[in-house]
VOGU-3710 file (C-alpha; in Angstrom, 3 decimals, decimal comma):
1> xxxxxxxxxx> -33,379/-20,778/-20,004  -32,175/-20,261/-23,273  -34,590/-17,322/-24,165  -33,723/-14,987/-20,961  -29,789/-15,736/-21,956  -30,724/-14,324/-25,499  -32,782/-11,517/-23,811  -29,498/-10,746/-21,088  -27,255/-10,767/-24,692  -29,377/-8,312/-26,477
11> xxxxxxxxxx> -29,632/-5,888/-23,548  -25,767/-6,007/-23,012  -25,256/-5,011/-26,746  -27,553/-1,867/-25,922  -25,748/-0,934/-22,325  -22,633/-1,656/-23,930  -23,457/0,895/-26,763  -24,856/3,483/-23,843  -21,474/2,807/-22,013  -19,103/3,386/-25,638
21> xxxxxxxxxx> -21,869/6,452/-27,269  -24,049/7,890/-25,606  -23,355/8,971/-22,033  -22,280/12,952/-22,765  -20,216/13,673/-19,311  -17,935/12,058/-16,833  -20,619/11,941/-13,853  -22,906/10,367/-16,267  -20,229/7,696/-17,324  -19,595/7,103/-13,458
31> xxxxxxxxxx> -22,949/6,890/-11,932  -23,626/4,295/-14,688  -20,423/2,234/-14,037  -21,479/2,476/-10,303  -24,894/1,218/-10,786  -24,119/-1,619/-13,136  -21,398/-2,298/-10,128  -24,248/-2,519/-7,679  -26,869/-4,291/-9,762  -24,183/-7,216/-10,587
41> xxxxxxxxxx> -23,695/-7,111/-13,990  -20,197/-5,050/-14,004  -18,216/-8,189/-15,227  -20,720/-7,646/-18,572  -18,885/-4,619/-18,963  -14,927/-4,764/-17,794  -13,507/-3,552/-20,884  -15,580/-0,832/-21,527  -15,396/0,152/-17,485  -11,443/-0,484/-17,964
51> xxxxxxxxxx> -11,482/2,148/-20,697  -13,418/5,065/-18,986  -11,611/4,830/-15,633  -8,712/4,736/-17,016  -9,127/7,791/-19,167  -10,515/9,879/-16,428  -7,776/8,722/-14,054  -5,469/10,609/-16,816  -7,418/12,954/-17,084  -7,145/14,110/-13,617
61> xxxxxxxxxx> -3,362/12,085/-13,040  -2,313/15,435/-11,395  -5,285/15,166/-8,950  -6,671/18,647/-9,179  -10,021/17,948/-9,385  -10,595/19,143/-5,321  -13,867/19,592/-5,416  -13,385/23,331/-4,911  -17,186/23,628/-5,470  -19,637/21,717/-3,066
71> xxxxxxxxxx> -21,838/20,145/-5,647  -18,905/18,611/-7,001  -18,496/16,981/-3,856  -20,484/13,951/-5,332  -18,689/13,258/-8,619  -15,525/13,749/-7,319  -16,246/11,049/-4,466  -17,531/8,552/-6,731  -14,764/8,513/-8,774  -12,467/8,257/-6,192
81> xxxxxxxxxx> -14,342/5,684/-5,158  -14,333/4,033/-8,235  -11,069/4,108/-9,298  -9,772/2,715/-5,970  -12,109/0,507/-6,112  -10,623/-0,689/-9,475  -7,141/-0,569/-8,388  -6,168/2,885/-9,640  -3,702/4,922/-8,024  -5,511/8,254/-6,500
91> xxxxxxxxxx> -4,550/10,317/-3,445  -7,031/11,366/-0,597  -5,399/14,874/-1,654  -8,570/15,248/-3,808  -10,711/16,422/-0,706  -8,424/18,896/0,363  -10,527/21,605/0,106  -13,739/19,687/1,665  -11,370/18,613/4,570  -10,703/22,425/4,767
101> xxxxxxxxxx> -14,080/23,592/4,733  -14,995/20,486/7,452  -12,014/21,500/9,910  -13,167/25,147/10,007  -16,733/24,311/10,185  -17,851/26,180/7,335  -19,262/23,166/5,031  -22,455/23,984/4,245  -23,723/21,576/1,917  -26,835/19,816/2,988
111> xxxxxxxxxx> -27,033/17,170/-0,319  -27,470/13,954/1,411  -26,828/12,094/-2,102  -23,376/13,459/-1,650  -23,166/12,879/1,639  -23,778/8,912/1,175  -21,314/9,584/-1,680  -18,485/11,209/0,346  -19,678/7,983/3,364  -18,749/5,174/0,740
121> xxxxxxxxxx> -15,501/7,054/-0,304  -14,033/7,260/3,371  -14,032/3,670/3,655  -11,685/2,693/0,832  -8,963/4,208/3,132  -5,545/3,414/2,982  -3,185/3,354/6,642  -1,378/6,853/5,223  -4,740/7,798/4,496  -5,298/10,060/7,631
131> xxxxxxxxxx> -7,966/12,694/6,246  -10,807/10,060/4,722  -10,450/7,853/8,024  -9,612/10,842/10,869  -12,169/13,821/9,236  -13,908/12,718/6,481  -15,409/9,573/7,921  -16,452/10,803/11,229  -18,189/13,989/9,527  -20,440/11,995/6,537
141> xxxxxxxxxx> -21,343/9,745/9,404  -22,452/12,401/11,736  -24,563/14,293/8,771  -26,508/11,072/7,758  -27,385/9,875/11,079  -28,514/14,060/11,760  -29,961/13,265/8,316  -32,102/9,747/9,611  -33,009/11,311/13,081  -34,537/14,381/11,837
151> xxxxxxxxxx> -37,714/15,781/9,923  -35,953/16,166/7,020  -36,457/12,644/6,150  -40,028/12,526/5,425  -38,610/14,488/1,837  -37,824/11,498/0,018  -38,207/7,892/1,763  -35,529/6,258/-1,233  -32,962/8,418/0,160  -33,957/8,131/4,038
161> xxxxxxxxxx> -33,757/4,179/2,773  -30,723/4,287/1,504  -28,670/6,838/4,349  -29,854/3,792/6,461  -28,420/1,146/4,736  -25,034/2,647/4,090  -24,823/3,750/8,061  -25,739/-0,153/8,876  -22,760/-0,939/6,310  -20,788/0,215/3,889
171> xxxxxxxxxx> -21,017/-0,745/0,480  -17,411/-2,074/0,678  -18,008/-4,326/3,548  -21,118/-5,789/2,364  -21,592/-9,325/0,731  -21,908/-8,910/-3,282  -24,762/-10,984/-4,189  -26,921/-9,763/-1,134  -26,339/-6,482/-2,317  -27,408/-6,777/-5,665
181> xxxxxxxxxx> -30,509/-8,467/-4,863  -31,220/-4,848/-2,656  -30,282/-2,708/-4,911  -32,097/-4,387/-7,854  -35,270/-3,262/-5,603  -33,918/0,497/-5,056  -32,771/0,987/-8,138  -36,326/0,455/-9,489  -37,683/3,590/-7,183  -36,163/5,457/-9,036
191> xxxxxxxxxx> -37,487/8,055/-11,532  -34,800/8,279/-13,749  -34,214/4,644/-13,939  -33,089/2,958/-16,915  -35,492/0,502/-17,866  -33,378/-1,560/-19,889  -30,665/-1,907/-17,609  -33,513/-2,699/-14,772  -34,652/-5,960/-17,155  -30,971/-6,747/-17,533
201> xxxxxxxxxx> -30,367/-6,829/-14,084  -33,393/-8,827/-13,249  -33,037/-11,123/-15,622  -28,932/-11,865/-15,219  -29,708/-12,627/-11,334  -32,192/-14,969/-12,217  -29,753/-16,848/-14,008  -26,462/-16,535/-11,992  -29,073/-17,689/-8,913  -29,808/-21,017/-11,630
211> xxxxxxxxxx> -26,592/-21,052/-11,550  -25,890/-20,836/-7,539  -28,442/-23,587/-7,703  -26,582/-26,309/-9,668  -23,147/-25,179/-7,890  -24,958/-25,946/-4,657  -26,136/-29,140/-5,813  -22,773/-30,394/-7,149  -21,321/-29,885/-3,407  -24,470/-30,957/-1,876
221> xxxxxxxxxx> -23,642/-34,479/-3,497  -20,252/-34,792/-3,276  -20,864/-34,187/0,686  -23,131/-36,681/0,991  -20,999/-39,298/-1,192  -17,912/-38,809/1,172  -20,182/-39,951/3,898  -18,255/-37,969/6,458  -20,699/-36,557/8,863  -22,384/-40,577/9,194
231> xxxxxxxxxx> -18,591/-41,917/9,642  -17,665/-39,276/12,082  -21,147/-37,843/13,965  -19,293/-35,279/15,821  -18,705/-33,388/12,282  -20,486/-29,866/11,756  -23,285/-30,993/8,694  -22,909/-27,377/6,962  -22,048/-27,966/2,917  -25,028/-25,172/2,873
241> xxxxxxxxxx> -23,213/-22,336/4,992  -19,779/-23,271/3,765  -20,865/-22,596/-0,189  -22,921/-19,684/0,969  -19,556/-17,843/2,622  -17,861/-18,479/-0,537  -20,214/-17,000/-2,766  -19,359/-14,096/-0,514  -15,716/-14,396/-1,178  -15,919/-15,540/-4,519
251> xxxxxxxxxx> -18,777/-13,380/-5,807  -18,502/-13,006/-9,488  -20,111/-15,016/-11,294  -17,934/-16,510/-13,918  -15,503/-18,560/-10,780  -18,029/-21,312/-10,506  -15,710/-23,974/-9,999  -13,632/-22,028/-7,921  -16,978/-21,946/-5,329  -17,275/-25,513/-5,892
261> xxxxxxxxxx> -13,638/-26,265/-5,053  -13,386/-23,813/-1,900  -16,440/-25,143/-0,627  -15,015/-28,512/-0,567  -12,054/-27,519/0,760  -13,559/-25,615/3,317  -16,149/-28,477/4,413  -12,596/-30,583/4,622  -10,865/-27,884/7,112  -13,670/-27,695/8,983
271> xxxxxxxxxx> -13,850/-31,739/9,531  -10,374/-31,405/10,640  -10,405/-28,451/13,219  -13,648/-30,607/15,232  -11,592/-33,602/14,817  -8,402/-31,655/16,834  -11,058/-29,599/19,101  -13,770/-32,237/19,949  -13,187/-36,022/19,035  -9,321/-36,660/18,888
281> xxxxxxxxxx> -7,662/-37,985/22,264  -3,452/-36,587/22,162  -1,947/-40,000/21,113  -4,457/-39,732/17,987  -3,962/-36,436/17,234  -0,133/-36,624/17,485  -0,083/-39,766/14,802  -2,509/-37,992/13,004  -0,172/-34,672/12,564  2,989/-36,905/11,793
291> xxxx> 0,790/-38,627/9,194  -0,217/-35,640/7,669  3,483/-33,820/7,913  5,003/-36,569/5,894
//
Protein backbone atom coordinates (compact mmCIF):
# COMPACT_ATOMS: atom_id res chain seq x y z
CA UNK A 1 0.00 0.00 0.00
CA UNK A 2 0.90 3.38 -0.45
CA UNK A 3 2.08 4.00 3.22
CA UNK A 4 4.69 0.90 3.43
CA UNK A 5 6.07 2.30 -0.20
CA UNK A 6 6.59 5.72 1.65
CA UNK A 7 7.98 3.82 4.72
CA UNK A 8 10.50 1.45 2.11
CA UNK A 9 11.47 5.27 0.52
CA UNK A 10 12.35 6.82 3.77
CA UNK A 11 14.43 3.87 5.00
CA UNK A 12 16.39 3.74 1.63
CA UNK A 13 17.31 7.50 2.05
CA UNK A 14 18.82 6.44 5.58
CA UNK A 15 20.74 3.04 4.22
CA UNK A 16 21.68 4.97 1.35
CA UNK A 17 23.27 7.69 3.65
CA UNK A 18 24.89 4.63 5.93
CA UNK A 19 26.18 3.17 2.55
CA UNK A 20 27.73 7.02 1.18
CA UNK A 21 28.80 8.34 5.28
CA UNK A 22 28.96 6.46 7.73
CA UNK A 23 30.43 2.97 7.40
CA UNK A 24 34.34 3.80 8.65
CA UNK A 25 36.22 0.58 6.98
CA UNK A 26 36.17 -1.64 3.98
CA UNK A 27 34.82 -4.89 5.91
CA UNK A 28 32.15 -2.72 7.23
CA UNK A 29 31.23 -1.38 3.66
CA UNK A 30 31.27 -5.16 2.46
CA UNK A 31 29.40 -7.02 5.05
CA UNK A 32 26.70 -4.35 4.50
CA UNK A 33 26.66 -4.65 0.65
CA UNK A 34 26.51 -8.48 1.33
CA UNK A 35 23.62 -8.35 3.60
CA UNK A 36 21.50 -5.92 1.66
CA UNK A 37 22.51 -8.63 -1.27
CA UNK A 38 20.95 -11.36 0.80
CA UNK A 39 17.96 -9.56 2.27
CA UNK A 40 16.84 -8.45 -1.47
CA UNK A 41 17.01 -5.01 -1.52
CA UNK A 42 20.59 -4.64 -3.39
CA UNK A 43 18.90 -3.21 -6.61
CA UNK A 44 17.87 -0.15 -3.90
CA UNK A 45 21.39 0.42 -3.82
CA UNK A 46 23.40 -0.33 -7.35
CA UNK A 47 25.02 2.89 -7.63
CA UNK A 48 26.21 3.31 -4.39
CA UNK A 49 27.35 -0.70 -4.39
CA UNK A 50 28.86 0.19 -8.02
CA UNK A 51 30.93 2.90 -6.35
CA UNK A 52 32.48 0.99 -3.33
CA UNK A 53 33.41 -2.16 -5.29
CA UNK A 54 34.78 -0.48 -7.66
CA UNK A 55 37.04 1.61 -5.51
CA UNK A 56 38.23 -1.27 -3.48
CA UNK A 57 38.81 -3.34 -6.62
CA UNK A 58 41.48 -0.36 -7.32
CA UNK A 59 42.44 -0.30 -4.42
CA UNK A 60 43.74 -3.73 -4.35
CA UNK A 61 44.04 -3.90 -8.66
CA UNK A 62 47.52 -5.44 -7.93
CA UNK A 63 45.86 -8.18 -5.78
CA UNK A 64 48.08 -8.10 -2.76
CA UNK A 65 45.72 -8.24 -0.28
CA UNK A 66 46.64 -12.35 0.47
CA UNK A 67 45.30 -12.60 3.48
CA UNK A 68 48.76 -13.06 5.00
CA UNK A 69 46.99 -12.90 8.42
CA UNK A 70 44.21 -15.54 9.27
CA UNK A 71 41.58 -13.20 10.53
CA UNK A 72 41.74 -11.54 7.37
CA UNK A 73 40.74 -14.62 5.88
CA UNK A 74 37.04 -13.35 6.09
CA UNK A 75 37.22 -9.89 4.51
CA UNK A 76 39.37 -10.86 1.98
CA UNK A 77 36.85 -13.76 0.91
CA UNK A 78 33.93 -11.64 0.88
CA UNK A 79 35.24 -9.32 -1.30
CA UNK A 80 36.37 -11.65 -3.60
CA UNK A 81 33.25 -12.86 -3.47
CA UNK A 82 31.69 -9.80 -4.07
CA UNK A 83 33.41 -8.40 -6.69
CA UNK A 84 33.08 -11.57 -8.82
CA UNK A 85 29.97 -11.67 -8.00
CA UNK A 86 29.56 -8.16 -9.58
CA UNK A 87 31.54 -8.88 -12.56
CA UNK A 88 34.92 -7.55 -11.45
CA UNK A 89 38.03 -8.90 -12.60
CA UNK A 90 40.00 -10.62 -9.46
CA UNK A 91 42.41 -13.56 -9.46
CA UNK A 92 42.15 -16.66 -7.06
CA UNK A 93 45.93 -15.44 -6.50
CA UNK A 94 44.48 -13.63 -3.43
CA UNK A 95 44.51 -16.94 -1.28
CA UNK A 96 47.87 -17.78 -2.00
CA UNK A 97 49.06 -17.75 1.23
CA UNK A 98 45.82 -19.63 2.79
CA UNK A 99 46.30 -22.27 -0.04
CA UNK A 100 49.90 -22.40 1.39
CA UNK A 101 49.12 -22.72 4.86
CA UNK A 102 46.15 -25.51 3.75
CA UNK A 103 48.70 -27.65 1.55
CA UNK A 104 51.20 -27.88 4.43
CA UNK A 105 48.63 -28.42 6.99
CA UNK A 106 49.48 -25.71 9.18
CA UNK A 107 46.06 -23.56 8.99
CA UNK A 108 45.04 -23.11 12.19
CA UNK A 109 42.20 -20.92 12.20
CA UNK A 110 39.13 -22.30 13.80
CA UNK A 111 36.61 -19.03 12.87
CA UNK A 112 33.73 -20.79 11.39
CA UNK A 113 32.31 -17.22 10.19
CA UNK A 114 35.30 -17.31 7.95
CA UNK A 115 35.09 -20.56 7.17
CA UNK A 116 31.37 -20.15 5.64
CA UNK A 117 33.09 -17.06 4.17
CA UNK A 118 36.06 -18.78 2.45
CA UNK A 119 32.85 -21.90 1.48
CA UNK A 120 30.81 -19.19 -0.55
CA UNK A 121 34.06 -17.81 -2.20
CA UNK A 122 35.20 -21.32 -3.67
CA UNK A 123 32.16 -21.59 -5.59
CA UNK A 124 32.42 -18.53 -7.83
CA UNK A 125 35.25 -20.54 -9.54
CA UNK A 126 36.36 -20.04 -12.83
CA UNK A 127 37.74 -23.43 -15.19
CA UNK A 128 41.59 -21.84 -14.74
CA UNK A 129 40.59 -21.47 -11.34
CA UNK A 130 42.38 -24.65 -9.95
CA UNK A 131 43.15 -23.56 -6.19
CA UNK A 132 39.34 -22.33 -5.04
CA UNK A 133 37.83 -25.57 -6.80
CA UNK A 134 40.95 -28.33 -6.19
CA UNK A 135 42.06 -26.98 -2.31
CA UNK A 136 40.06 -24.41 -1.17
CA UNK A 137 36.68 -25.99 -1.69
CA UNK A 138 37.35 -29.39 -0.46
CA UNK A 139 39.06 -27.89 2.84
CA UNK A 140 36.03 -25.15 3.96
CA UNK A 141 33.79 -28.09 3.28
CA UNK A 142 35.59 -30.53 5.41
CA UNK A 143 35.93 -27.80 8.45
CA UNK A 144 32.12 -26.99 8.49
CA UNK A 145 30.82 -30.38 8.30
CA UNK A 146 33.82 -31.19 11.40
CA UNK A 147 32.20 -27.91 12.51
CA UNK A 148 28.16 -29.41 12.35
CA UNK A 149 29.19 -32.96 13.63
CA UNK A 150 30.94 -31.89 16.65
CA UNK A 151 30.36 -30.32 20.25
CA UNK A 152 31.46 -27.25 19.22
CA UNK A 153 28.16 -26.43 17.87
CA UNK A 154 26.14 -26.08 20.89
CA UNK A 155 28.37 -22.37 21.05
CA UNK A 156 26.14 -20.47 18.97
CA UNK A 157 22.97 -22.23 17.24
CA UNK A 158 22.83 -18.97 14.38
CA UNK A 159 26.08 -20.10 13.23
CA UNK A 160 25.52 -24.06 13.57
CA UNK A 161 22.20 -22.77 11.43
CA UNK A 162 23.82 -21.19 9.04
CA UNK A 163 27.21 -23.81 8.39
CA UNK A 164 24.11 -26.03 7.60
CA UNK A 165 22.53 -24.15 5.14
CA UNK A 166 25.54 -23.16 3.13
CA UNK A 167 26.80 -27.09 3.18
CA UNK A 168 23.05 -27.99 1.82
CA UNK A 169 23.81 -25.12 -0.88
CA UNK A 170 25.69 -22.51 -1.72
CA UNK A 171 24.58 -19.15 -1.73
CA UNK A 172 25.35 -18.96 -5.49
CA UNK A 173 23.28 -21.87 -6.43
CA UNK A 174 20.34 -21.02 -4.47
CA UNK A 175 17.00 -19.43 -5.79
CA UNK A 176 16.98 -15.47 -4.94
CA UNK A 177 13.67 -14.86 -3.54
CA UNK A 178 13.74 -18.13 -1.35
CA UNK A 179 16.77 -16.90 0.00
CA UNK A 180 15.78 -13.68 1.05
CA UNK A 181 12.76 -14.80 2.70
CA UNK A 182 15.58 -17.08 5.01
CA UNK A 183 17.77 -14.74 5.55
CA UNK A 184 15.24 -12.00 6.47
CA UNK A 185 14.65 -14.57 9.54
CA UNK A 186 18.58 -14.98 10.33
CA UNK A 187 19.44 -11.80 9.89
CA UNK A 188 17.05 -10.83 12.74
CA UNK A 189 19.12 -13.27 15.33
CA UNK A 190 21.41 -11.27 15.20
CA UNK A 191 22.79 -8.94 17.91
CA UNK A 192 24.27 -6.45 15.96
CA UNK A 193 21.48 -6.19 13.56
CA UNK A 194 20.48 -3.11 11.99
CA UNK A 195 17.09 -2.41 12.81
CA UNK A 196 16.34 -0.17 10.12
CA UNK A 197 17.58 -2.15 7.44
CA UNK A 198 15.57 -5.27 9.17
CA UNK A 199 12.07 -3.01 8.63
CA UNK A 200 13.32 -2.25 5.14
CA UNK A 201 13.74 -5.61 4.28
CA UNK A 202 10.50 -6.75 5.71
CA UNK A 203 8.61 -4.35 4.41
CA UNK A 204 10.16 -4.32 0.51
CA UNK A 205 9.31 -8.27 0.42
CA UNK A 206 5.97 -7.64 1.36
CA UNK A 207 5.56 -5.60 -1.53
CA UNK A 208 7.65 -7.26 -4.33
CA UNK A 209 5.46 -10.59 -3.01
CA UNK A 210 2.11 -7.96 -3.90
CA UNK A 211 3.77 -7.70 -6.64
CA UNK A 212 4.53 -11.62 -7.48
CA UNK A 213 0.85 -11.71 -6.76
CA UNK A 214 -0.59 -9.56 -9.59
CA UNK A 215 2.26 -10.97 -12.05
CA UNK A 216 0.83 -14.37 -11.22
CA UNK A 217 -2.56 -13.34 -11.80
CA UNK A 218 -1.93 -11.65 -15.19
CA UNK A 219 -0.54 -15.23 -16.48
CA UNK A 220 -3.03 -17.07 -14.52
CA UNK A 221 -5.67 -15.37 -16.93
CA UNK A 222 -4.15 -15.23 -19.98
CA UNK A 223 -3.75 -19.24 -19.50
CA UNK A 224 -7.04 -19.77 -18.93
CA UNK A 225 -8.26 -17.37 -21.92
CA UNK A 226 -6.10 -19.40 -24.48
CA UNK A 227 -8.12 -22.34 -23.41
CA UNK A 228 -5.29 -24.70 -24.22
CA UNK A 229 -5.24 -27.35 -21.63
CA UNK A 230 -9.53 -27.84 -22.35
CA UNK A 231 -8.65 -27.89 -26.30
CA UNK A 232 -5.80 -30.22 -25.91
CA UNK A 233 -6.30 -32.46 -22.39
CA UNK A 234 -3.06 -34.12 -22.77
CA UNK A 235 -1.33 -30.55 -21.95
CA UNK A 236 0.70 -30.22 -18.54
CA UNK A 237 -1.88 -27.46 -16.49
CA UNK A 238 1.30 -25.71 -14.75
CA UNK A 239 1.04 -21.60 -15.42
CA UNK A 240 1.85 -21.87 -11.43
CA UNK A 241 5.32 -23.80 -11.66
CA UNK A 242 6.26 -22.22 -14.94
CA UNK A 243 6.06 -18.40 -13.31
CA UNK A 244 7.51 -19.78 -10.14
CA UNK A 245 10.93 -21.07 -12.17
CA UNK A 246 11.11 -17.75 -13.65
CA UNK A 247 11.02 -15.79 -10.68
CA UNK A 248 14.05 -17.95 -10.08
CA UNK A 249 15.67 -16.91 -13.25
CA UNK A 250 14.42 -13.60 -13.38
CA UNK A 251 14.69 -12.62 -9.71
CA UNK A 252 14.96 -8.93 -9.42
CA UNK A 253 12.31 -7.30 -8.96
CA UNK A 254 12.05 -4.46 -11.35
CA UNK A 255 11.74 -7.32 -14.76
CA UNK A 256 8.10 -7.85 -14.11
CA UNK A 257 7.08 -8.10 -17.51
CA UNK A 258 9.93 -9.96 -18.43
CA UNK A 259 8.38 -12.89 -15.79
CA UNK A 260 5.16 -12.35 -17.37
CA UNK A 261 6.48 -12.80 -20.92
CA UNK A 262 8.86 -15.92 -20.12
CA UNK A 263 6.19 -17.50 -18.36
CA UNK A 264 4.08 -17.40 -21.34
CA UNK A 265 6.55 -18.41 -23.44
CA UNK A 266 7.51 -21.12 -21.39
CA UNK A 267 3.77 -22.47 -20.81
CA UNK A 268 3.86 -22.30 -24.94
CA UNK A 269 7.19 -24.61 -25.21
CA UNK A 270 5.98 -26.76 -22.91
CA UNK A 271 2.48 -27.31 -24.93
CA UNK A 272 4.64 -28.06 -27.79
CA UNK A 273 7.27 -30.63 -26.44
CA UNK A 274 3.84 -32.97 -25.02
CA UNK A 275 2.36 -32.33 -28.30
CA UNK A 276 5.79 -34.01 -30.15
CA UNK A 277 6.26 -36.55 -27.03
CA UNK A 278 2.64 -37.66 -26.20
CA UNK A 279 -0.32 -36.68 -28.61
CA UNK A 280 1.16 -36.13 -32.20
CA UNK A 281 1.08 -39.31 -34.60
CA UNK A 282 4.47 -38.78 -37.41
CA UNK A 283 2.31 -37.57 -40.39
CA UNK A 284 1.06 -34.72 -37.85
CA UNK A 285 4.08 -33.93 -36.46
CA UNK A 286 5.94 -33.78 -39.82
CA UNK A 287 3.15 -31.10 -41.27
CA UNK A 288 3.30 -29.57 -38.13
CA UNK A 289 7.32 -28.90 -38.31
CA UNK A 290 7.04 -27.80 -42.09
CA UNK A 291 4.29 -25.44 -40.91
CA UNK A 292 6.22 -24.03 -38.34
CA UNK A 293 9.72 -23.89 -40.53
CA UNK A 294 8.07 -21.72 -43.08
Amino acid sequence: NEKEVITRDVLKKKMKKILDVELKTSLEQLELIDDLQKLGISHHFELEIKDILTDLHHKNEKHLWNCDKEEDLHATALEFRLLRQHGFEISEDVFDVIVNKIESATFKSDDIKSIITLYEASYLSSKSDTKLYKVIRPFATEKLREYVNSDRNNETYKTREKAIHALEMPYHWRMRRLETRWYIDAYEKKHDMNLALMELAKIDFNIVQASHQEELKYVSSWWKEACLSNQLPFVRDGIVENYFWNVGIIYEPQFGYTRRFMTIISALIITIDDIYDIYGTLEELELFTAMVDK
